[in-house]
Backbone bond lengths (Angstrom), bond angles and torsions (degrees), N, CA, C in turn:
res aa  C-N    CA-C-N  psi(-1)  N-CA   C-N-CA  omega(-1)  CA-C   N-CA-C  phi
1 X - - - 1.444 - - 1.529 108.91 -
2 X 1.312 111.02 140.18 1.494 97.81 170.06 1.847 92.60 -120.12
3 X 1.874 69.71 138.14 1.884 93.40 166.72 1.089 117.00 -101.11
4 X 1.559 118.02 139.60 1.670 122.23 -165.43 1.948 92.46 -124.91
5 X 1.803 102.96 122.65 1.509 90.86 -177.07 1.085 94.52 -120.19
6 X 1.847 119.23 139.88 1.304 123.48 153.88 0.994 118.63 -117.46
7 X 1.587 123.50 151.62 1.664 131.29 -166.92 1.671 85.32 -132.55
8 X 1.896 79.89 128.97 1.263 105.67 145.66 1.173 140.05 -84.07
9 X 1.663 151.79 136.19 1.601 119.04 -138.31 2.177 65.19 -150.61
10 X 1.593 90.75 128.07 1.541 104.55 169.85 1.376 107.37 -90.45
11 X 1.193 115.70 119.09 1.554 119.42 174.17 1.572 102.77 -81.73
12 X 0.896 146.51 44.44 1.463 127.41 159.93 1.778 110.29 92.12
13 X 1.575 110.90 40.34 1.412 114.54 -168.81 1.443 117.11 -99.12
14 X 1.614 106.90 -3.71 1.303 100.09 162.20 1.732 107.59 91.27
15 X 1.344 118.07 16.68 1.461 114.68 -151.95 1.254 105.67 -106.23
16 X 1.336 125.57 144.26 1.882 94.76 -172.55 1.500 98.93 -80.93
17 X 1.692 99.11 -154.51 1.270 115.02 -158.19 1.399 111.57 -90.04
18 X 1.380 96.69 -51.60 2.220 96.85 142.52 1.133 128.62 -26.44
19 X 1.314 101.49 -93.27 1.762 107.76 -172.01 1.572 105.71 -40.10
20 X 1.803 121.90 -26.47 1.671 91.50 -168.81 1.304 103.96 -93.02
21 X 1.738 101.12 -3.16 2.204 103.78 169.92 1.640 101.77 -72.17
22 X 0.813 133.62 -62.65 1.567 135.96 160.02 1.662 109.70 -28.25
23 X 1.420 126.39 -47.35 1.248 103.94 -165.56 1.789 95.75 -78.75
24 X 1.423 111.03 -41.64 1.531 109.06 -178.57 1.508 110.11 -33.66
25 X 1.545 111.33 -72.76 1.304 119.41 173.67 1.400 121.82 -10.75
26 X 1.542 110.30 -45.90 1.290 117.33 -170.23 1.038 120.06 -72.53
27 X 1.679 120.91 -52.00 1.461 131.82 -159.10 1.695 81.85 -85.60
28 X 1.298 127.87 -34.88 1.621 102.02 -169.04 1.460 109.95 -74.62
29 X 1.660 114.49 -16.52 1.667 100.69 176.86 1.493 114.61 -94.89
30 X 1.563 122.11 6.44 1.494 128.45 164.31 1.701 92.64 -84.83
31 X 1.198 132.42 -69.33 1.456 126.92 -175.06 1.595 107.94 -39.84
32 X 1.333 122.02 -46.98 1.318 125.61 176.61 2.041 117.90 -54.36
33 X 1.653 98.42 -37.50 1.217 92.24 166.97 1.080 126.18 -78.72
34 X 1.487 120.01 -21.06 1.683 115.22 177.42 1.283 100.20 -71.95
35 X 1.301 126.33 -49.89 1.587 113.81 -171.26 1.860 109.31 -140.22
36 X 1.037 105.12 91.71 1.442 146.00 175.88 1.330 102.11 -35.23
37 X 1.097 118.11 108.92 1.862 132.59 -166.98 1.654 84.50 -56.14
38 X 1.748 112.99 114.40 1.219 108.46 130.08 1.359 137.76 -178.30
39 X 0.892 160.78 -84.92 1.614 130.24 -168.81 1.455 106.22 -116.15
40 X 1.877 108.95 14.37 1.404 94.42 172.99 2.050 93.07 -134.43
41 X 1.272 119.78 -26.46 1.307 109.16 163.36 1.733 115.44 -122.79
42 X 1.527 135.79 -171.49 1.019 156.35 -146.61 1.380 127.86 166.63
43 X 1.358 119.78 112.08 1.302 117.29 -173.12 1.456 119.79 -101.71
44 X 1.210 147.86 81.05 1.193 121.42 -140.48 2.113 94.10 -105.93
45 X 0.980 137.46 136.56 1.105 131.88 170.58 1.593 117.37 -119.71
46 X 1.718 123.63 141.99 1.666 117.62 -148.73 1.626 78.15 -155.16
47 X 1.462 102.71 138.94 1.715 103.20 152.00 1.784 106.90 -69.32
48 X 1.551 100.52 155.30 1.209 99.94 179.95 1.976 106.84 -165.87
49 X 0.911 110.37 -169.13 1.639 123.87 147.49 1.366 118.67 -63.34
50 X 1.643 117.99 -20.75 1.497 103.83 -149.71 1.908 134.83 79.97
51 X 1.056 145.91 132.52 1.593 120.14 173.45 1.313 90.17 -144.87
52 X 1.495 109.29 173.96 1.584 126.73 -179.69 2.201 93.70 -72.18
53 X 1.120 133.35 -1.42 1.310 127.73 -168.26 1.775 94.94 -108.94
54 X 1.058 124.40 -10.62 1.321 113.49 171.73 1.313 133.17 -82.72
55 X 1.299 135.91 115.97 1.363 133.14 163.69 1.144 132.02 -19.35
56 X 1.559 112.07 -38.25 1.714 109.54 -178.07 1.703 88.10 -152.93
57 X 1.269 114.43 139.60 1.459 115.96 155.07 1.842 112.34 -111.56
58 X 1.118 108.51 130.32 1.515 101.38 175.11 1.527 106.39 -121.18
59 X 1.320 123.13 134.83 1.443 135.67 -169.66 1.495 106.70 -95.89
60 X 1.046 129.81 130.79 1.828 127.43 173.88 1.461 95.90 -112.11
61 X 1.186 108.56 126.14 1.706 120.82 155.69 1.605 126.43 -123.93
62 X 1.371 96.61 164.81 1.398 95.68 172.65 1.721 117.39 -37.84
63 X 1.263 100.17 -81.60 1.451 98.08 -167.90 1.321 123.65 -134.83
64 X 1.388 170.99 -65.44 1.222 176.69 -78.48 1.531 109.75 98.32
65 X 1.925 111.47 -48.25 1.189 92.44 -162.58 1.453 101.83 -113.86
66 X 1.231 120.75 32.76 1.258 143.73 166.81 1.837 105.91 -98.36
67 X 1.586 118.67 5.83 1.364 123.51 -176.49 1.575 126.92 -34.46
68 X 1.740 127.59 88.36 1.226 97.12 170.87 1.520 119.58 -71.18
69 X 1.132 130.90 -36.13 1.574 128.85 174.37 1.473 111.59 -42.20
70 X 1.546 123.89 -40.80 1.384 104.45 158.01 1.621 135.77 -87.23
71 X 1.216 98.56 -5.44 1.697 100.19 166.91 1.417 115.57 -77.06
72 X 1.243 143.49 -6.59 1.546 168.04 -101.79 1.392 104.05 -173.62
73 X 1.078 126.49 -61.37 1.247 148.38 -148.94 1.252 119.50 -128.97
74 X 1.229 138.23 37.62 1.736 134.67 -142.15 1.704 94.31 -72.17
75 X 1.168 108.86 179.17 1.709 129.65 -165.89 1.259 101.59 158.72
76 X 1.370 111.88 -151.12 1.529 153.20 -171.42 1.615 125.21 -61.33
77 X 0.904 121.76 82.25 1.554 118.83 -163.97 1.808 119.62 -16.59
78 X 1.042 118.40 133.15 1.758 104.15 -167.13 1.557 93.37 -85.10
79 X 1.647 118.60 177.11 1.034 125.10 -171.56 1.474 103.67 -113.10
80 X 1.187 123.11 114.48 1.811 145.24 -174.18 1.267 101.94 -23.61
81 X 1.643 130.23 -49.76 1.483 120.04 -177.55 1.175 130.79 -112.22
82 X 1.410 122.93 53.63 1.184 123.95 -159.12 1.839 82.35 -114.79
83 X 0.876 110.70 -172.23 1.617 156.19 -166.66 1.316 128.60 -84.99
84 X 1.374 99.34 -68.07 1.514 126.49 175.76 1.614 93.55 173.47
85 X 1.808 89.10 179.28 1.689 123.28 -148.53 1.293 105.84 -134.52
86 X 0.794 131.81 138.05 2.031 143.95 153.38 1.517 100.09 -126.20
87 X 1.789 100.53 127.65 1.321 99.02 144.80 1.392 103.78 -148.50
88 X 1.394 105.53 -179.94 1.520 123.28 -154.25 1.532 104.19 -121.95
89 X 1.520 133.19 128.87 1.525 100.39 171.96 1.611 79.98 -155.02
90 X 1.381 93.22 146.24 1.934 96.53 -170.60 1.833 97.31 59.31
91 X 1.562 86.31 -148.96 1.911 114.74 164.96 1.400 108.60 -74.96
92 X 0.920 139.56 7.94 1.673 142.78 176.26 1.781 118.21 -104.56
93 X 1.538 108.18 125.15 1.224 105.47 -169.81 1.646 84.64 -134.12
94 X 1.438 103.60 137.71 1.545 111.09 -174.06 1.892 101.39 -132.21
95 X 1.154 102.35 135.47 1.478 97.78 -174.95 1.695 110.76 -143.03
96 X 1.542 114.77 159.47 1.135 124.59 -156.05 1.330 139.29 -144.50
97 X 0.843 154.50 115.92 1.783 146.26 177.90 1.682 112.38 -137.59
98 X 1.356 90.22 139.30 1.401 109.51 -170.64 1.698 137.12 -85.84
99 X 0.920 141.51 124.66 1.262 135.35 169.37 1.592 124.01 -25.69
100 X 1.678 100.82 -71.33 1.299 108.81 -177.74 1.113 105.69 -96.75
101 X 1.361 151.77 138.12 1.714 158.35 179.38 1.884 103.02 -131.13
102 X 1.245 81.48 135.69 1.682 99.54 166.55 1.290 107.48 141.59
103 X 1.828 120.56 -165.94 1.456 115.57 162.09 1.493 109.44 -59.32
104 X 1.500 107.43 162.25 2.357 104.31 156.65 0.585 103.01 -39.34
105 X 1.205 140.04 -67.45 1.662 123.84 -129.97 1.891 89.45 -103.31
106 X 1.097 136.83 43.52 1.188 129.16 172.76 1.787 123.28 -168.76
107 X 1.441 103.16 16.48 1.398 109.60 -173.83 1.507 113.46 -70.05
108 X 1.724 97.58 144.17 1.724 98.74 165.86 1.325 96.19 -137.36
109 X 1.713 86.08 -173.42 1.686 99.73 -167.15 2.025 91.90 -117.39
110 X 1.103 115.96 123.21 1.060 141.60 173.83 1.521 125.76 -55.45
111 X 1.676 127.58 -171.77 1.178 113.20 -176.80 1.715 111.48 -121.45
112 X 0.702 138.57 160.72 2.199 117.34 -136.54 1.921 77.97 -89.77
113 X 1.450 154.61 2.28 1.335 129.00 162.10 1.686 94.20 -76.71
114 X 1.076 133.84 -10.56 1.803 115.36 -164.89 1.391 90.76 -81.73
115 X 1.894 118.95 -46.53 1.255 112.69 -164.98 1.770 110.65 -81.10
116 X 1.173 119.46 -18.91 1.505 112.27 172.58 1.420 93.25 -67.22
117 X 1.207 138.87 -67.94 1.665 126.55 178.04 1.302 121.69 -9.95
118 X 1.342 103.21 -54.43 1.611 118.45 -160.81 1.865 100.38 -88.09
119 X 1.483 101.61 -42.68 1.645 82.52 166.08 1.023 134.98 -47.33
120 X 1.629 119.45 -45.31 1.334 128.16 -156.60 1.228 111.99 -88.65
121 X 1.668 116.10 -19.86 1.394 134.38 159.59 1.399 113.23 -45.78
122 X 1.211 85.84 -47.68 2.255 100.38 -162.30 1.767 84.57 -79.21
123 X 1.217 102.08 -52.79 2.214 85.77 178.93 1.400 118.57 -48.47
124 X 1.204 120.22 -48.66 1.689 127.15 -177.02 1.420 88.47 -50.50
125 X 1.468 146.81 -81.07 1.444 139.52 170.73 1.501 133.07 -30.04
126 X 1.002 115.63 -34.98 1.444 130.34 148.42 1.469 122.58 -38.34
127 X 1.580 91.97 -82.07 1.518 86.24 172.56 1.171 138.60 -93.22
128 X 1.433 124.26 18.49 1.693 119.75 143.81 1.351 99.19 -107.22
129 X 1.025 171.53 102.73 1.068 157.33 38.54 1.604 141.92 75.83
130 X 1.570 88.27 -43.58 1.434 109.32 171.64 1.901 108.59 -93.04
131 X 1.148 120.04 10.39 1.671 132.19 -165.39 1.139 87.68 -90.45
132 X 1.554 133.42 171.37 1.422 164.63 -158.00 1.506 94.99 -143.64
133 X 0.894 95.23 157.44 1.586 119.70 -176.46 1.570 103.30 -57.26
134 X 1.463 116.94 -48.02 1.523 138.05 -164.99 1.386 90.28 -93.02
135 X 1.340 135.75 -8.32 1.651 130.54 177.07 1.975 88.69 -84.24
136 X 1.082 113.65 -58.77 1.692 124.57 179.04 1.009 125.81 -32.61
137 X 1.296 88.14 -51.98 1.819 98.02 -159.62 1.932 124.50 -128.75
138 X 1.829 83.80 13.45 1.541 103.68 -170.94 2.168 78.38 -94.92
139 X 1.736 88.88 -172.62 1.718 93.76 142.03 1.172 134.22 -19.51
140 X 1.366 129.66 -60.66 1.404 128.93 -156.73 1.310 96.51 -86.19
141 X 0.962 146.62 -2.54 1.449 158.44 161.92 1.505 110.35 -60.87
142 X 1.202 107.38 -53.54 1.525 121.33 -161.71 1.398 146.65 73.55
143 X 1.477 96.52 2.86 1.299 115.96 164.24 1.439 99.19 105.03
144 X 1.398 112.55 -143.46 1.642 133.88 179.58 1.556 108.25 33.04
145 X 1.543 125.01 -108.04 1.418 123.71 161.73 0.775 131.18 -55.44
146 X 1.801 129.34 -34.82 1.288 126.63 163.72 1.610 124.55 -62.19
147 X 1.470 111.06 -10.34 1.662 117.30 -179.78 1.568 91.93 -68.12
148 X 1.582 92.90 165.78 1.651 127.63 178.13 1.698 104.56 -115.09
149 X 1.035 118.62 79.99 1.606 149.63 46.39 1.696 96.05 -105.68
150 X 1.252 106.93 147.61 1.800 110.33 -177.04 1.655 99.09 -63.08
151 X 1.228 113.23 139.94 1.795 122.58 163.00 1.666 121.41 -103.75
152 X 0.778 123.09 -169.52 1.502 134.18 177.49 1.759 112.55 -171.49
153 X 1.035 110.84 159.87 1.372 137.50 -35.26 1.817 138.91 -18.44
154 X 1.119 119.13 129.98 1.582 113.77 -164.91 1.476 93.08 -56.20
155 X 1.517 112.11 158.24 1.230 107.79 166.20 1.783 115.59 -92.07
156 X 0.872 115.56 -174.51 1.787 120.26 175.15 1.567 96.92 -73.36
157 X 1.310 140.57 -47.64 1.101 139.39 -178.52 1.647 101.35 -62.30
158 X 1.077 120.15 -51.76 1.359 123.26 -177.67 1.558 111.67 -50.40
159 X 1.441 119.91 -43.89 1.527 128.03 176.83 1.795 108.15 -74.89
160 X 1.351 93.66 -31.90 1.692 83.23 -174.76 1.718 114.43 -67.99
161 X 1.690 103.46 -26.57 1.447 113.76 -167.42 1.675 103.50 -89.97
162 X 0.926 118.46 -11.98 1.859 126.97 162.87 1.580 115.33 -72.26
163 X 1.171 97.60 -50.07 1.699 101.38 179.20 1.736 109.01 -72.57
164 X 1.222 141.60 -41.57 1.461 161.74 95.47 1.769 84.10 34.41
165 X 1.439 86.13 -95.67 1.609 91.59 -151.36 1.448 120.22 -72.04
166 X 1.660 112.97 -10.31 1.453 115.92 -178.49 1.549 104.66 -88.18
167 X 1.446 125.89 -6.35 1.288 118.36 179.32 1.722 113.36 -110.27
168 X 1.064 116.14 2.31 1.668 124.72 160.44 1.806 112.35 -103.21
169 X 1.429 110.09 86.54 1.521 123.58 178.37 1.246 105.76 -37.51
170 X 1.272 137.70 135.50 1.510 164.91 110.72 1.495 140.99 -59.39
171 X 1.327 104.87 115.68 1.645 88.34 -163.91 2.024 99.56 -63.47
172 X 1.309 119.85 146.98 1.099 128.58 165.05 1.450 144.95 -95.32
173 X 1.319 140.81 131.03 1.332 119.09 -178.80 1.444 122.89 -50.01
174 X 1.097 126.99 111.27 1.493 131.65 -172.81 1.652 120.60 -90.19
């Protein structure tokens, strides 16, 4: 069997200990629908630190401009209401989703299916890496999670490109 682990790593969001058992819940039963625990893969997802042995690390923060992927990772100014972030620089791919989403002056905190969306969004970017924005979120994407805003039900393309990308290691933002 191969086991695929991703850690969620709380940057300092203030969330209790509930809500982030509730948000786990979520993203592990969207990961579970893309690829269905069984005798040849496994997704298991855990808050954590993150380590160089994990398949995917995903970072939760407060908000956009609370960015660790760009404090880590500098580039391109991010855009105030987005969701979350992936970027790539060298062999390092660091990825992200936020607590509060919207403009400043208007952010909220969502209901844990918006943010499993947006995780699994920011993973599909993660792990191809070498894709374009229009590789993502055009066709070759396939729609559902790969759309801009992410959708659900995943599509079959969407599950094929998870299993794909969770079994070719990437170094991760740590």
């Amino acid at each position: 069997m191969t086991q695929f682990s991703v850690s969620l790593v709380d940057h300092a969001t203030g969330s209790t200990a509930d809500w982030r058992k509730g948000l786990l819940k979520t993203i592990q039963d969207l990961f579970d629908e893309c690829i269905a625990p069984t005798s040849v893969h496994q997704v298991t997802v855990a808050w954590g630190a993150g380590g160089a042995t994990d398949n995917l690390v995903l970072h939760f923060v407060e908000d956009v401009d609370h960015s660790y992927v760009q404090a880590k990772l500098p580039g391109a100014a991010l855009k105030e209401h987005i969701g979350g972030h992936t970027r790539t620089q060298g062999k390092v791919s660091g990825s992200e989703f936020y607590r509060l989403i919207g403009m400043r002056d208007d952010r909220k905190q969502y209901r844990y299916a918006a943010y499993a969306k947006v995780a699994l969004h920011e993973s599909l970017h993660n792990l191809f890496p070498g894709w374009s924005e229009s590789d993502m979120h055009g066709p070759a994407g396939g729609g559902g999670l790969a759309a801009s805003p992410p959708q659900v039900p995943p599509t079959e393309k969407n599950k094929e490109m998870l299993v794909r990308g969770l079994s070719v290691k990437n170094e991760q933002l740590l």
